[in-house]
C-alpha positions in Angstrom: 49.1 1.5 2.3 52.1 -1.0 2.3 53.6 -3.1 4.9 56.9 -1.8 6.4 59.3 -3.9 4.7 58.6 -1.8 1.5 58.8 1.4 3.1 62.3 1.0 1.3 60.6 1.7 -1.8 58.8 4.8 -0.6 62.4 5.6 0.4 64.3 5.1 -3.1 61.5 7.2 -4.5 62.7 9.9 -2.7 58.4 10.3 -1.2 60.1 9.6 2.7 63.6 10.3 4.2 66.1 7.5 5.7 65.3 8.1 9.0 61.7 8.3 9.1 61.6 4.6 7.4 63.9 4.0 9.7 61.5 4.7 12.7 58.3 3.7 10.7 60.2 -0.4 9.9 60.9 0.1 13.6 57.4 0.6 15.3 55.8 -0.8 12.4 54.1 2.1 11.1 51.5 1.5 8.2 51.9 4.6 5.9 48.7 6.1 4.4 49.2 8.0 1.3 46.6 10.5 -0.1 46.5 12.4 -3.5 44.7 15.6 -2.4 44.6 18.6 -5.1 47.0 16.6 -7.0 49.7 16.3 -4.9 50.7 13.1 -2.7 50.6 14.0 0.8 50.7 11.9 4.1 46.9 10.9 5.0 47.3 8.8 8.5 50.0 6.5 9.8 48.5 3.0 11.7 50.2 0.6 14.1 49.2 -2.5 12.5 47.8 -3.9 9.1 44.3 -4.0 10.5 43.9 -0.8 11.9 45.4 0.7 8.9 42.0 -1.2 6.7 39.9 0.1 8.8 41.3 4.0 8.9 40.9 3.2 5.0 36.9 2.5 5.4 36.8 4.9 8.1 38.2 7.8 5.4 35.7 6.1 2.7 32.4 6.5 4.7 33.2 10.3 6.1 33.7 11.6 2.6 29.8 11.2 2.2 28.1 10.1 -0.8 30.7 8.4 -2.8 31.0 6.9 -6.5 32.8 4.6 -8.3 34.9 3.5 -5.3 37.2 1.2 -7.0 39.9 -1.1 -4.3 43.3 -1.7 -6.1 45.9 -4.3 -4.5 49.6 -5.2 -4.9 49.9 -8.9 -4.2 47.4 -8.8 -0.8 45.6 -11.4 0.7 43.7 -9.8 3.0 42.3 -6.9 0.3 38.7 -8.8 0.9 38.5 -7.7 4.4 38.3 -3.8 3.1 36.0 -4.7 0.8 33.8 -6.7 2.7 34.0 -4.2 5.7 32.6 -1.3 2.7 29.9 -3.3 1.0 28.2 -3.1 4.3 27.7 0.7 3.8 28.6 1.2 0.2 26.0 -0.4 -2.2 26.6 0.1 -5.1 29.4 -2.3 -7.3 32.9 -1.8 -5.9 35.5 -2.2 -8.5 38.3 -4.5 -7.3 41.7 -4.9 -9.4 45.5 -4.9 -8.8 47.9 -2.1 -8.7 50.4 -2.3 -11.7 53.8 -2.3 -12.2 55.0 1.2 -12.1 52.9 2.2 -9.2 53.9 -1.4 -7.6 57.1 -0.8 -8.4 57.7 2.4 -6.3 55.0 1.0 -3.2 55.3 -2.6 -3.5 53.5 -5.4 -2.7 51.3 -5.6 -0.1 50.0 -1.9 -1.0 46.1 -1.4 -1.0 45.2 1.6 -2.8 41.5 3.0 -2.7 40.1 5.5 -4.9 36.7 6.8 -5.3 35.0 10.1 -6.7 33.0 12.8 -4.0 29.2 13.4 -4.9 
């Protein structure tokens, strides 16, 4: 997830068209990205920052019995709030850690990424 001044990025990288950054900078749209069957493929679009972190835990806690849920960031400061909002449900350690360069390069900062294996 990334705030809607780097949709520009997604854009370069050829993962959304002109126009639809276009509209999504324009209502400030919150893309969420999901890797499903290894392919990326659109997983939710959120009005605002904070309903975009909670459509994250939301996804989290309907996958059922997760493990090694690990929360990556690109230059966040509000990152804690996800993981403060899962270690209510989620009990076991949550691996927290930044999003590198390559990956930050194409969704830059402000991203949250969130990955975790299904039990």
């Amino acid at each position: 997830m990334g705030s809607p001044r780097h949709l520009e990025n997604l854009k370069k990288g050829g993962r959304i068209g002109g126009a639809k950054a276009f509209l999504a900078t324009t209502l400030s749209i919150k893309p969420v990205i999901e890797i499903r069957n290894g392919k990326v493929e659109e997983g939710g679009r959120q009005r605002t920052r904070s309903k975009a972190l909670a459509f994250l835990a939301t996804k989290v806690r309907e996958a059922g019995h997760v493990s090694n849920l690990a929360i990556l960031q690109a230059q966040c400061t509000d990152f804690h709030d996800l993981v403060n909002d899962l270690k209510s449900t989620y009990r076991d350690e949550i691996v927290v850690g930044d999003i590198g360069p390559i990956i930050g390069s194409h969704a830059g900062s402000g991203t949250i990424g969130v990955a975790y294996h299904i039990d």
